[in-house]
N, C-alpha and C positions, 0 to 999 in steps of 0.2 A: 317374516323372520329376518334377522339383521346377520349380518356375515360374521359376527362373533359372536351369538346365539347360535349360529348353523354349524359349530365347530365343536360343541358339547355332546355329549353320548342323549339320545331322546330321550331316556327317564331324567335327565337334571334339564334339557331345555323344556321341556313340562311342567316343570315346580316353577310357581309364579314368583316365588321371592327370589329366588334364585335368578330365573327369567329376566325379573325388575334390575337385579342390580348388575348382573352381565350387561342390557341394555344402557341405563348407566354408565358403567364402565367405556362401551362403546360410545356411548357420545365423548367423552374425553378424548379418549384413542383418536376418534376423529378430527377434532379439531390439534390436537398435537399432528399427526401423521399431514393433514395439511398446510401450517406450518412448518415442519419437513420437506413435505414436496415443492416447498417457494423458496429453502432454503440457499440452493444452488444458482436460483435469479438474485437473490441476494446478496452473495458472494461475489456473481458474475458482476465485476468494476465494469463494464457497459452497460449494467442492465437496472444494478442497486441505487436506492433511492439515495439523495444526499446527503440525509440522517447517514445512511449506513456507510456511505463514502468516509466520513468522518469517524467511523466509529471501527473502518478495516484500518485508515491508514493510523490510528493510534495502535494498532496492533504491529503494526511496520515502522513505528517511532517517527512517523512523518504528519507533524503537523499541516493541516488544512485548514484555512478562513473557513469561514461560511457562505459558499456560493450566490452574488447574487445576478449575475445573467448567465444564458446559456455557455457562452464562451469561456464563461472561468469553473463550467460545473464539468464541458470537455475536457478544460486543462489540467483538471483535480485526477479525470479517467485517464489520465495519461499518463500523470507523473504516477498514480498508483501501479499503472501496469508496469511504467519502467521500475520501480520501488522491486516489485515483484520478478523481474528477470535479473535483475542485477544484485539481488540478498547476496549471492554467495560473493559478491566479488565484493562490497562496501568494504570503503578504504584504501581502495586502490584506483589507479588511474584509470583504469575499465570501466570502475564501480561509479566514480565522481562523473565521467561520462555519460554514463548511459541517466542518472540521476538528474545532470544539469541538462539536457536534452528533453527527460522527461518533462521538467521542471519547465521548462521557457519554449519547448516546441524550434530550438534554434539548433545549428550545426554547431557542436562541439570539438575542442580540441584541446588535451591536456598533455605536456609536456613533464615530464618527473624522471629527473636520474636518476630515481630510485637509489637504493642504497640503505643499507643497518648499520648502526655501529653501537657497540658497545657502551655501557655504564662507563664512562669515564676517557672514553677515546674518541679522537673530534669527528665530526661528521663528516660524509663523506661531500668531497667538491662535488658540485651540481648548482647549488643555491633552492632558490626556493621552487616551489611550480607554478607552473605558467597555463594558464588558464585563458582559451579565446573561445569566446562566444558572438554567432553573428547579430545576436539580438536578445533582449531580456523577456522576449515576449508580453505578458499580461502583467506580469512581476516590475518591482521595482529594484535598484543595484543594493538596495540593505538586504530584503529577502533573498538576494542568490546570493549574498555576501555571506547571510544566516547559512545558509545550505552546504557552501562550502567550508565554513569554520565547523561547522558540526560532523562535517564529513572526513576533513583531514585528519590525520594524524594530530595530537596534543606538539606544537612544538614549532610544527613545517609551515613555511613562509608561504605566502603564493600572491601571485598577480594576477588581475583577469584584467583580460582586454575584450570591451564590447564593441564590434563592427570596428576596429582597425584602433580606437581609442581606449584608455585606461578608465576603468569604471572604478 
């Protein structure tokens, strides 16, 4: 007897048609419920296949190539986990860190006066942000160039400097 046939009152698990189509039923149930129970390796960025890397980080507006050695399929696990602690902060100089960090595996450091100003009143002294990275990792200076325009504010200037020079 099948564990969702052993759950019916015995005069309905006794009727054969009934019987058939509960059993039925269970073979579905089962193939979904383990689908279910892989779902959470799935999710898990250490553990999901590279189809599925590519298909959380469009969930997290972060585009990803398509992996082709080991080292760029880590770097993809990386930048999603940092994607993933740093959500609430995007946009801010926390947020750009912890992203360009994920992004290139290098020591970050973002500089921003920070400051708001109003519709029609001039911006606040600071200039633009200053962005130093010790290295671009696997990436190239367009891609983190990509990452940073997409990250900042619509407007705000910014520098990087990669290992001591301007990228």
């Amino acid at each position: 007897m099948t564990w969702l046939l052993a759950q019916l009152p015995q005069v309905m698990a006794r009727d054969r048609v009934l019987a058939a189509f509960v059993t039925g039923c269970q073979q579905i149930t089962d193939s979904v419920r383990a689908q279910i129970d892989d779902l959470e390796h799935e999710i898990d960025v250490d553990l999901a296949s590279p189809e599925m890397l590519a298909y959380l980080s469009s969930w997290l507006a972060v585009e990803v190539r398509p992996a082709a050695t080991v080292a760029e399929l880590t770097a993809q696990r990386r930048l999603l986990r940092a994607v993933g602690r740093v959500l609430l902060s995007r946009g801010t100089a926390t947020g750009l860190e912890g992203l360009l960090a994920g992004l290139t595996g290098a020591q970050v450091t973002v500089h921003d006066s920070g400051g708001v100003s109003l519709p029609g009143e001039p911006d606040p002294p600071g200039g633009d942000v200053q962005i130093e990275l010790t290295s671009l990792g696997l990436n190239d200076a367009e891609q983190v160039h990509a990452m940073i325009r997409e990250e900042l504010p619509v407007g705000v200037g910014y520098r990087l400097t990669v290992a001591g020079r301007e990228a």
